[in-house]
Every structure is written in structure tokens, then in C-alpha cells.
C-alpha positions as CSV (number, residue, x, y, z in Angstrom):
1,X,24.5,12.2,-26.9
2,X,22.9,9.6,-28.7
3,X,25.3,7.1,-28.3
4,X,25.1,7.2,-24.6
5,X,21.1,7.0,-24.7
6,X,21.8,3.7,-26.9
7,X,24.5,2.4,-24.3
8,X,22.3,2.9,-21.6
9,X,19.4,1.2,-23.5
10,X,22.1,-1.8,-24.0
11,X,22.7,-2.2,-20.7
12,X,19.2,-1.8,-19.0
13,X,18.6,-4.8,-21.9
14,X,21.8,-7.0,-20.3
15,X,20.3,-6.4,-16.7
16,X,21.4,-3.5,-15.4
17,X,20.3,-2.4,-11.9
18,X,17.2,-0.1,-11.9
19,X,18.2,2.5,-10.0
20,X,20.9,2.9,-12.3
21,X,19.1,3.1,-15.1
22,X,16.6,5.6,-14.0
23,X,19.8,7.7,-12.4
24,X,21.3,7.1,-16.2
25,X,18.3,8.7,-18.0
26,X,18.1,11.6,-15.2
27,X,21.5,12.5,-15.1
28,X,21.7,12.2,-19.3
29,X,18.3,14.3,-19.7
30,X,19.5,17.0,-16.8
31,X,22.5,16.9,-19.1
32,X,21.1,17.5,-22.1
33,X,18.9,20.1,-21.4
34,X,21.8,21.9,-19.7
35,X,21.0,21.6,-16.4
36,X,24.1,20.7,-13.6
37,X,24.4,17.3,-12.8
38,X,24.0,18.0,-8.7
39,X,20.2,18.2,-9.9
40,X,20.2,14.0,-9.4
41,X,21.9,14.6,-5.7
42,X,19.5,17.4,-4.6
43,X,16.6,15.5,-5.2
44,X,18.6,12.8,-2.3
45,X,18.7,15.2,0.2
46,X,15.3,16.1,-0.4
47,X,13.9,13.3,0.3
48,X,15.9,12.4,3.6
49,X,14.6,15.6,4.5
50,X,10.4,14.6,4.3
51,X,9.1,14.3,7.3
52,X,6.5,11.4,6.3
53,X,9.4,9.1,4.9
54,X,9.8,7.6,8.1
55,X,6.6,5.6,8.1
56,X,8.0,3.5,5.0
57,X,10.5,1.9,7.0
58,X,8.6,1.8,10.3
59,X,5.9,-0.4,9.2
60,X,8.2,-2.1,6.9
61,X,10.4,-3.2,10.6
62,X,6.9,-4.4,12.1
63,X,6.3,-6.3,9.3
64,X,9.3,-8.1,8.9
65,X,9.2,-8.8,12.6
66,X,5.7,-10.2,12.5
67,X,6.7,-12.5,9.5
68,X,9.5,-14.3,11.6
69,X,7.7,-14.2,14.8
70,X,4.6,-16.8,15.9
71,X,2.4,-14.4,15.0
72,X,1.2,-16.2,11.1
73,X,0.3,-19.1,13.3
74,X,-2.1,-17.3,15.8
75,X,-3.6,-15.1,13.3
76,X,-5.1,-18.3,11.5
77,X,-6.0,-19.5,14.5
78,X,-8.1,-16.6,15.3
79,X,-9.6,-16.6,11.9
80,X,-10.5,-20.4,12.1
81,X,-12.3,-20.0,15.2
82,X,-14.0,-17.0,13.4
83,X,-14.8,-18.2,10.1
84,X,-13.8,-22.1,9.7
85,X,-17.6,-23.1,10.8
86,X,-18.8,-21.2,7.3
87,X,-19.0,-23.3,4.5
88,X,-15.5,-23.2,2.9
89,X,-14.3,-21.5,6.0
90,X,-10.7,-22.6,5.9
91,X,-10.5,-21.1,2.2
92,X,-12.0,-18.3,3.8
93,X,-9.6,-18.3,6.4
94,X,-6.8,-18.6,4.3
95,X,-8.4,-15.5,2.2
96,X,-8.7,-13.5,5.2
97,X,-5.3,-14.1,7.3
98,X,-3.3,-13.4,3.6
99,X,-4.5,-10.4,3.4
100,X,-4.5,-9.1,7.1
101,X,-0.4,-10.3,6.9
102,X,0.1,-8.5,3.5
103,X,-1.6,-5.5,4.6
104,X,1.3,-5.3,7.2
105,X,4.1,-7.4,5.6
106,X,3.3,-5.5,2.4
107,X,5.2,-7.9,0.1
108,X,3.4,-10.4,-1.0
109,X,6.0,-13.1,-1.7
110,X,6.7,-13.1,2.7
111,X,3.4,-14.2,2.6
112,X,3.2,-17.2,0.6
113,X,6.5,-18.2,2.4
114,X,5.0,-17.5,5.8
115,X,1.1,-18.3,5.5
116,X,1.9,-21.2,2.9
117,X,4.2,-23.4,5.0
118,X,0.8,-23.1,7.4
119,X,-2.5,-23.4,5.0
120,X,-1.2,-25.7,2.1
121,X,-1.0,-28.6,4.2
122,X,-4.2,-27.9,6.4
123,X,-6.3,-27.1,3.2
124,X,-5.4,-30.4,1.4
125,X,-5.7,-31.9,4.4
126,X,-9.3,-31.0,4.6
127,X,-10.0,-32.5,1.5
128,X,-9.3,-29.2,-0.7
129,X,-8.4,-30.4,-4.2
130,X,-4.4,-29.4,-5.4
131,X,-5.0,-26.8,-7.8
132,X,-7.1,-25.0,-5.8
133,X,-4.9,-25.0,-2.5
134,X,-2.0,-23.9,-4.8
135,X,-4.0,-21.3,-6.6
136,X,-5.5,-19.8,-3.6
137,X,-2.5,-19.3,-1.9
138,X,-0.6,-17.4,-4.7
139,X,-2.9,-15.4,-5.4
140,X,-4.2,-14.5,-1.9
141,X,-0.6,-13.9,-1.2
142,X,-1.1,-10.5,-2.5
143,X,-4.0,-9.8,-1.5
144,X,-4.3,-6.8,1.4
145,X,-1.8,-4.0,-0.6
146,X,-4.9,-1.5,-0.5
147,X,-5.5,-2.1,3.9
148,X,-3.6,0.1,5.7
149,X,-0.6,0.2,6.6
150,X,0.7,-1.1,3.2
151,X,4.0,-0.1,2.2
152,X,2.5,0.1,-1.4
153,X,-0.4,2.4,-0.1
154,X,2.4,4.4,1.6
155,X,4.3,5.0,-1.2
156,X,1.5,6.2,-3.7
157,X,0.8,8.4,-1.3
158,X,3.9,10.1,-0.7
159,X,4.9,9.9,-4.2
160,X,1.5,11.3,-5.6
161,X,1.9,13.8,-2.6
162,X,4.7,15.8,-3.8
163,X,2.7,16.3,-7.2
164,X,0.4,19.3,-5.3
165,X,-2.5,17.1,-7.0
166,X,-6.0,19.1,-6.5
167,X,-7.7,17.5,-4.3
168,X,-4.6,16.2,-2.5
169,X,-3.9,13.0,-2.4
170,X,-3.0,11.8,1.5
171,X,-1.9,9.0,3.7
172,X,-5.7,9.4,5.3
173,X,-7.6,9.7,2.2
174,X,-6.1,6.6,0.8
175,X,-6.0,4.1,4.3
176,X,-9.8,4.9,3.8
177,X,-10.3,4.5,0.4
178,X,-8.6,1.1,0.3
179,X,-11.0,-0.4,2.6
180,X,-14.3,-1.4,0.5
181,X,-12.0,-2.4,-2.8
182,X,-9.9,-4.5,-0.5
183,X,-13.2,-5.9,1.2
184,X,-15.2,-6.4,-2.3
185,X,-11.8,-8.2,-3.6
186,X,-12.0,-10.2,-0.5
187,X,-15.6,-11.2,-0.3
188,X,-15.8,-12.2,-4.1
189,X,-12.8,-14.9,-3.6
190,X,-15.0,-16.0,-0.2
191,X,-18.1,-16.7,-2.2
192,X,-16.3,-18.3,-4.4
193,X,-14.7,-20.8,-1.7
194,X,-18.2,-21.2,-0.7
195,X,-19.2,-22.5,-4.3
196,X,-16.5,-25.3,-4.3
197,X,-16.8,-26.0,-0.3
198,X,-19.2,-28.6,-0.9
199,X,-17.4,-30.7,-3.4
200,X,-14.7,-30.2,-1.2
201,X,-15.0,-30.3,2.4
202,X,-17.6,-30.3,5.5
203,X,-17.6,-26.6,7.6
204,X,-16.7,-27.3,11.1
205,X,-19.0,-26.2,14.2
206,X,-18.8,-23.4,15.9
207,X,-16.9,-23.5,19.1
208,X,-17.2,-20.2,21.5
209,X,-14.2,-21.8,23.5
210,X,-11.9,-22.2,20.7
211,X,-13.2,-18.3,20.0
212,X,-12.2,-16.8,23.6
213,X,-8.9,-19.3,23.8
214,X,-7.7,-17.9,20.0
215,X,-8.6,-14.6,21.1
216,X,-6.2,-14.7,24.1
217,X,-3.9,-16.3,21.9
218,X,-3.7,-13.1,19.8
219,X,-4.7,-11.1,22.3
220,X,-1.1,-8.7,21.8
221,X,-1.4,-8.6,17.5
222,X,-5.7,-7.8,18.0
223,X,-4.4,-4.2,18.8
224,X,-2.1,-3.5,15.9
225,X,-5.1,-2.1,13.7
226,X,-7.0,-0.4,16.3
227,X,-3.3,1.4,16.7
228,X,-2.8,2.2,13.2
229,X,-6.3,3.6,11.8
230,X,-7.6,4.7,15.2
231,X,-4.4,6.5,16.1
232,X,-4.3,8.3,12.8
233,X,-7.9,9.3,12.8
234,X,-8.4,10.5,16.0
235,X,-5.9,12.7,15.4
236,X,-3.4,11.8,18.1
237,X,-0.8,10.3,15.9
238,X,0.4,11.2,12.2
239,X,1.3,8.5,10.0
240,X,4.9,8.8,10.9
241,X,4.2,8.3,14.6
242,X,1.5,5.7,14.1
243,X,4.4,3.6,12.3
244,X,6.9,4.7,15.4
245,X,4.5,2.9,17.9
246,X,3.8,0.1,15.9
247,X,7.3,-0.8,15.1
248,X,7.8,-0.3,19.0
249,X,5.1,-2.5,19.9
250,X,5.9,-4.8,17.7
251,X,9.3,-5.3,18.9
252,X,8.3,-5.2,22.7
253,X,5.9,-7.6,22.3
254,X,7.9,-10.3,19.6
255,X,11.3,-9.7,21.8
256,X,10.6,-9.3,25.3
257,X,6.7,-10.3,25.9
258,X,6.0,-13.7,23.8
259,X,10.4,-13.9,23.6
260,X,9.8,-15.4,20.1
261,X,13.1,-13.6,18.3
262,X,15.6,-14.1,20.4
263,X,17.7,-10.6,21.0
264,X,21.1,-12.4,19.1
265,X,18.1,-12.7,15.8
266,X,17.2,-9.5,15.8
267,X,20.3,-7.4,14.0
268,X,19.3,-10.1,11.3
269,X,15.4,-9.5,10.8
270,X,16.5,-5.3,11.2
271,X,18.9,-6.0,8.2
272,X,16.4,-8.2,6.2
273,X,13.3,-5.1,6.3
274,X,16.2,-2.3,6.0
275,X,17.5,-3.6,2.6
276,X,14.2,-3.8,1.3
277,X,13.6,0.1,2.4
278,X,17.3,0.9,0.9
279,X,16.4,-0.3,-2.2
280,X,13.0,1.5,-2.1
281,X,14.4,4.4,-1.3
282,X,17.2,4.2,-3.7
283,X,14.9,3.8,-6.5
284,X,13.0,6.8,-5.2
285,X,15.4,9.2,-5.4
286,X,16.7,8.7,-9.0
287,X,12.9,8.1,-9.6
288,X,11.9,11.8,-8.4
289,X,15.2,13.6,-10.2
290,X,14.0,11.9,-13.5
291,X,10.6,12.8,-12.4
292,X,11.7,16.5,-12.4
293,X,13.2,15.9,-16.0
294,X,10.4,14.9,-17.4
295,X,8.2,17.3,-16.1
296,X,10.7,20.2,-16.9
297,X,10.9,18.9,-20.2
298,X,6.8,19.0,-20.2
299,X,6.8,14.7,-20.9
300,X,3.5,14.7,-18.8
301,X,1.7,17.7,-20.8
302,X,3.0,16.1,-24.1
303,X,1.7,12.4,-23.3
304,X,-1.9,13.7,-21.6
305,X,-2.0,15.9,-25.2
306,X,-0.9,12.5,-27.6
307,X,-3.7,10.3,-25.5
308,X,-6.3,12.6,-25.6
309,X,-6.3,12.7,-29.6
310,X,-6.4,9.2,-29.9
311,X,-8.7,8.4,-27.0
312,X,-11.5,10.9,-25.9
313,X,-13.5,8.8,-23.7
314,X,-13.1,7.9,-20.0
315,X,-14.1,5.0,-19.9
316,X,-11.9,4.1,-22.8
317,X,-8.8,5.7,-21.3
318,X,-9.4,3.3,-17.9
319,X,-9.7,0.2,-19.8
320,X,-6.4,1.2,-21.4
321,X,-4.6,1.9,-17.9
322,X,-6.1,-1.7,-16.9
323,X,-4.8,-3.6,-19.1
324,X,-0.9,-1.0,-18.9
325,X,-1.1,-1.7,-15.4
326,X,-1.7,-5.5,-15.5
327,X,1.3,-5.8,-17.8
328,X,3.7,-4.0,-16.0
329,X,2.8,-5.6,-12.3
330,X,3.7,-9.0,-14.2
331,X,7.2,-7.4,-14.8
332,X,8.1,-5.0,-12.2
333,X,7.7,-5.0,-8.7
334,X,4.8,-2.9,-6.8
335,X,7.5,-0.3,-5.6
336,X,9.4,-0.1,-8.8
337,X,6.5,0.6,-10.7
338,X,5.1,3.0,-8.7
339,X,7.9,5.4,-8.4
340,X,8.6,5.2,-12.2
341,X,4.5,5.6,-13.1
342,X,2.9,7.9,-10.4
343,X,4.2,11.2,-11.7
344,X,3.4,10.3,-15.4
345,X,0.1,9.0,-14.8
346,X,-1.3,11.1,-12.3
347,X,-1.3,14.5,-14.4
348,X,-2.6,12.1,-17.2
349,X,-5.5,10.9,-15.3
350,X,-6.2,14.4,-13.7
351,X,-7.2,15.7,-17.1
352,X,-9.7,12.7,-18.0
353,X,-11.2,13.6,-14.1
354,X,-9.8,11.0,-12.0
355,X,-9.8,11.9,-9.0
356,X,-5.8,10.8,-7.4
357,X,-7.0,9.0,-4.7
358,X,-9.3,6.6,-7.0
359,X,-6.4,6.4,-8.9
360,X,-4.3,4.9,-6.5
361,X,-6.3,2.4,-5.5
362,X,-7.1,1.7,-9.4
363,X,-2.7,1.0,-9.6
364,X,-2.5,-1.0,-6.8
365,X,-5.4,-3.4,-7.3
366,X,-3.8,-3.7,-11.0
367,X,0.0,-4.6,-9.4
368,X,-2.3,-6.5,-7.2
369,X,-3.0,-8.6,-9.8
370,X,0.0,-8.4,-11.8
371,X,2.2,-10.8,-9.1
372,X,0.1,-13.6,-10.1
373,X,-0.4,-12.5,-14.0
374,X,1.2,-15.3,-16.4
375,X,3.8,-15.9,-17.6
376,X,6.2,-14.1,-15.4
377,X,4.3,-12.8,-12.6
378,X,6.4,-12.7,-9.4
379,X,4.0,-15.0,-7.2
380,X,4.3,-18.0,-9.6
381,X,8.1,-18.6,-9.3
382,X,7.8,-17.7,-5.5
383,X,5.2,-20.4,-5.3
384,X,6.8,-22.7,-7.3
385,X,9.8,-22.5,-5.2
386,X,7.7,-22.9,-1.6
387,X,5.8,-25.4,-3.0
388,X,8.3,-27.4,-5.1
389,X,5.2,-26.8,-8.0
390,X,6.5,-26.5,-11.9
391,X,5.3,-23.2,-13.0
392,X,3.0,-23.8,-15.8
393,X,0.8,-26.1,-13.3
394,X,0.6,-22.7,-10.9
395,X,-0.8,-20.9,-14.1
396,X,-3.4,-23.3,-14.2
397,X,-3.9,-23.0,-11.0
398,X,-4.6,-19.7,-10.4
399,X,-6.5,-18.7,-13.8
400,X,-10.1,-18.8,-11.8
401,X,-9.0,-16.3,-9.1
402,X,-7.2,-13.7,-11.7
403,X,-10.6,-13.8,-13.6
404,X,-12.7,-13.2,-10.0
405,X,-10.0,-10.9,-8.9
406,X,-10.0,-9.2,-12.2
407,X,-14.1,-8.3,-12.0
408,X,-13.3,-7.1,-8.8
409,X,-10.9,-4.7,-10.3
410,X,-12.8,-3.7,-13.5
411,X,-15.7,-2.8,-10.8
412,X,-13.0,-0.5,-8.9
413,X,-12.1,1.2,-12.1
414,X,-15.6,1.8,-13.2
415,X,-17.8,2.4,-9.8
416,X,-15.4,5.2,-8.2
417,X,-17.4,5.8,-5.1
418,X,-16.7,2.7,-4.0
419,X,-13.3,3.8,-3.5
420,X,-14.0,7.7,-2.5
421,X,-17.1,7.3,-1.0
422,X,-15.5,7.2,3.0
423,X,-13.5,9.4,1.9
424,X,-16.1,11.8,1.5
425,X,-18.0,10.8,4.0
């Protein structure tokens, strides 16, 4: 057996496909402990057979239907005519529209691509140095993961929800508990604009007309939250139907109301967000049978009991996680990581008393971060490719809004009733 362990290792090293390495070590550790190998297929068909699966690629459809439609323009409209009269209001803007479009794109790199082609040019325009356009923009193109409905958000929660976690960790719990992180993440990068606005540029006025006409302008995308958070918490719609009326609104109003993707364009924006979800899913099932492997074979237990001798304090443990999480957001993707991480760090966590639901938002602010973590952070080299920007002058760039963003999660970890306290309430 140890030779096929070392030729998997070999091959994961020469750039084999993650799902196939995480099907490799579950089908080699079912093996090996003598279990049948239809334990790796079973896991499939459970999955296909959750009811709450079907959110994941329902908001993932809007999403990618929002990205190619008008919408990026007349969301930063809206915001302009909101916010653009506060000093630095067009970093502001740019703050705020990045992270509405993540929230429902829920990868960040269609954001830069979308929202960058728009606010580069109109920041330097308005007299916002280089560096600072460039670094806003890639790291503001991740912002919004912990708004509902975020793919990433999704995903914790269904992954952490199969666990039977005490309390339970749901899709409710965590739309809520993203709310004041996301807000405190967004307001420190605001005040920050509003530091450099005077060296940079002069706030335009108010204009009430511009207001009511932006307004109208957006008047079919103002819904979309009102749809999402107040259908789920009135209690008319569960999260899987709250993403069945979104997608269907979405595609109502993009196809047949504004007629922005034509009906010929649409098998190609329904293929674009259904290999993202196929791939996603893909790694989620291998993920959950090796999941069950490691928790058969007591991995969690063992690596809960081999922390706890070396590290007795919370506090301690947290800072550890940070700075796990920040490294491994720079090399995997938000999905990837979460399926691989959830069911090892959640019983982990549960027996230094975090509470699941803090812990979630604690991961995602931390992948958050990790697109835009040097050297290899994902955001960088989709930057440098929209913005025709060598990457080392991007690192540069963005080193001021990892440190802001970073106090913003190190408050997260530490102050967890920012997090859980509408939760509770």
C-alpha cells in the first residue's frame, strides 16, 4: 500500500486534478481499512439526494447572469448617486458595488473582470493615484463572500451541516452572522478612502435627481435582496426556493424585460455557471467520502488530542487557524478549501468552544483575504491579466488594504459576538 500512497503523492506534486486526488486518498484509505470501494460512490448519490444542494447552483445561475448582463453598470450608478458626494465616495463606491456583486457572483475574480473594466478608469480619472485604483480593486474584488447569498457562505453551511454540530450550524444562522463582519470589513476600507480622498480627489454634490433617475435605473436588481433575506426569514421560502425565484427573476428580467442576453447567449452563460457548480460539486463528493475516512479512522479526535497538548489556550489556537487559513486561501480556491477543511476543523474548534457558526465566518473572512495574499494569491494574476499590471507592482499595491482587511479579521476572530450576536438576537 505504500507505494500507491507515494504514487498518488507524485502525482498530486505533477498537477493532478483535485478531485482526483481527494477520490485517490478515499478510495486508498476505504481500502485499507477494509471497507468496499462503493463507499466513494455512495457518498455521490447522497449528495444528489440533499434537498438544500439545489441553492448552490441556483444562485450560482443568477450570478453569472448578472455578471454578463448591464446590471455592473447600474449598480455603480446607484451607489454613486448614493455615496460619490462623501469624501472619497467613488473609492467608496467602488468598496460597496464589489462587494454587493461578489455577494451574488460569489467569485471574486468575475468581479474584478466585471466591476474593473468599469471603476479603474473612472477612479484614475478622478484623480485617484495608480497604486491605489489597482489595489482597491483586487482586493475589493473579494470582498462580500460573508453577505448572503454567497456561494462560499452556502457551502460552509451545508458542509458543516451534515457534521450534526451542537448548536447547528444553518443557511439562516450564517446569512445573519455574515452581516456586521462583512459591514465592519467594509466600513474600515471606507474610512480609509476617506483618509486619502483629499490628496486625491474633490467629493461631488449631492444630486436628488441623479438619486430617483439611478434608482429607476436599478429599479428591477433593488429587489434581489429584499428576495433573498426577506423570503428566507419570513418564513415563506427555504433557501432552496429563495435561490429558485432568484435565478427565475433574474432570468426574466436579464432575457425578456431589459433584453440584455440575447436568447441565442444564454446556453453559453448556463454552461459558464454549471461548470463551475460541476466542479464544486465534484470536489464535494470525493471530499465527503474522504471525510467519512477520516472520521471512521478517528483523524478529527486524534488532531483535536495532538493540538490540545501543544496549545491550551483559545486565543492561541485562533491565531494559529489565522494565520493556517491565510496560507491556504493564497493556494487553494474558497470552495476547494472548504470542502477539504470544514469536517477537520469544525470538531477541532468545537472542543476549544467555538461556536460553528463564528467559525465560518472566521474561514471565510481568512480565504477572503487569502485571493489577494502574496505571492500567489489568486486576485493578483487575475488583476494582472485585466489590468495588463506585472504582478509584483499589484503586491505593492494592495499591501495597505491586506493590513486594514487583516485588523478587520483579527477583530472577527477575537470579538465573536460580532458575528453571533443577530444570531441570537
Amino acid at each position: 500500500m505504500i507505494w500507491a500512497w507515494l504514487l498518488l503523492l507524485v502525482l498530486a506534486a505533477l498537477g493532478m486534478p483535485l478531485f482526483a486526488v481527494i477520490a485517490g486518498v478515499a478510495m486508498l484509505g476505504f481500502h485499507s481499512a477494509g471497507y468496499d470501494l462503493s463507499a466513494v460512490l455512495v457518498e455521490f448519490y447522497r449528495l444528489g439526494d440533499l434537498p438544500g444542494l439545489i441553492a448552490i447552483p441556483l444562485f450560482a445561475l443568477a450570478g453569472f447572469v448578472l455578471a454578463e448582463s448591464q446590471a455592473p453598470r447600474r449598480l455603480v450608478r446607484l451607489s454613486n448617486a448614493l455615496l460619490g458626494w462623501l469624501p472619497g465616495g467613488l473609492a467608496i463606491v467602488a468598496i460597496t458595488a464589489c462587494a454587493f456583486f461578489t455577494a451574488f457572483t460569489g467569485a471574486s475574480g468575475v468581479t474584478i473582470v466585471a466591476m474593473g473594466a468599469l471603476l479603474y478608469p473612472a477612479l484614475r480619472h478622478a484623480g485617484y493615484g495608480e497604486h491605489y485604483s489597482l489595489g482597491l480593486i483586487t482586493s475589493a474584488g473579494s470582498l462580500g463572500l460573508l453577505f448572503a447569498p454567497s456561494l462560499p457562505l452556502i457551502l460552509y453551511g451545508f458542509v458543516a451541516g451534515q457534521l450534526g454540530t451542537q448548536p447547528p450550524t444553518t443557511m439562516e444562522a450564517l446569512f445573519l452572522a455574515g452581516i456586521l463582519p462583512g459591514v465592519l470589513m467594509i466600513v474600515l476600507l471606507s474610512l480609509h478612502a476617506m483618509a486619502v480622498a483629499p490628496r486625491a480627489s474633490v467629493p461631488a454634490a449631492w444630486q436628488p435627481g441623479e438619486l430617483a433617475a439611478a434608482a429607476r435605473d436599478a429599479g428591477w436588481e433593488l429587489p434581489l435582496p429584499f428576495v433573498v433575506l426577506g423570503g428566507i426569514y419570513s418564513g415563506l421560502l427555504a433557501a432552496s426556493e429563495a435561490a429558485a425565484v432568484t435565478a427565475l427573476y433574474v432570468l426574466i428580467v436579464a432575457v425578456a424585460i431589459k433584453r440584455e442576453i440575447p436568447l441565442r447567449r444564454l446556453p453559453e452563460v448556463m454552461t459558464g455557471a454549471m461548470r463551475l457548480i460541476g466542479a464544486i460539486l465534484l470536489i464535494l463528493g470525493c471530499a465527503l467520502a474522504m471525510s467519512n475516512w477520516l472520521v471512521d479512522q478517528e483523524v478529527p479526535t486524534r488532531l483535536f488530542e495532538t493540538i490540545q497538548a501543544r496549545v491550551d489556550q483559545r486565543w492561541l489556537f485562533l491565531l494559529l487557524l489565522n494565520l493556517f487559513l491565510l496560507i491556504v486561501g493564497m493556494l487553494l480556491d474558497v470552495f476547494s478549501a472548504l470542502v477539504i477543511l470544514v469536517p477537520l476543523l469544525v470538531p477541532v474548534a468545537l472542543g476549544y468552544g467555538v461556536d460553528p457558526v463564528h467559525l465560518g465566518i472566521i474561514m471565510l473572512a481568512n480565504l477572503q483575504l487569502g485571493y489577494f495574499t502574496p505571492p500567489v494569491g489568486m486576485n493578483l494574476f487575475i488583476a494582472a491579466y485585466q489590468f495588463g499590471t506585472p504582478v509584483v507592482k499589484l503586491v505593492r499595491a494592495t499591501l495597505p488594504f491586506l493590513l486594514i482587511l487583516g485588523l478587520a479579521v483579527l477583530l472577527i476572530t477575537w470579538w465573536p459576538t460580532l458575528s453571533l450576536w443577530l444570531v441570537r438576537a
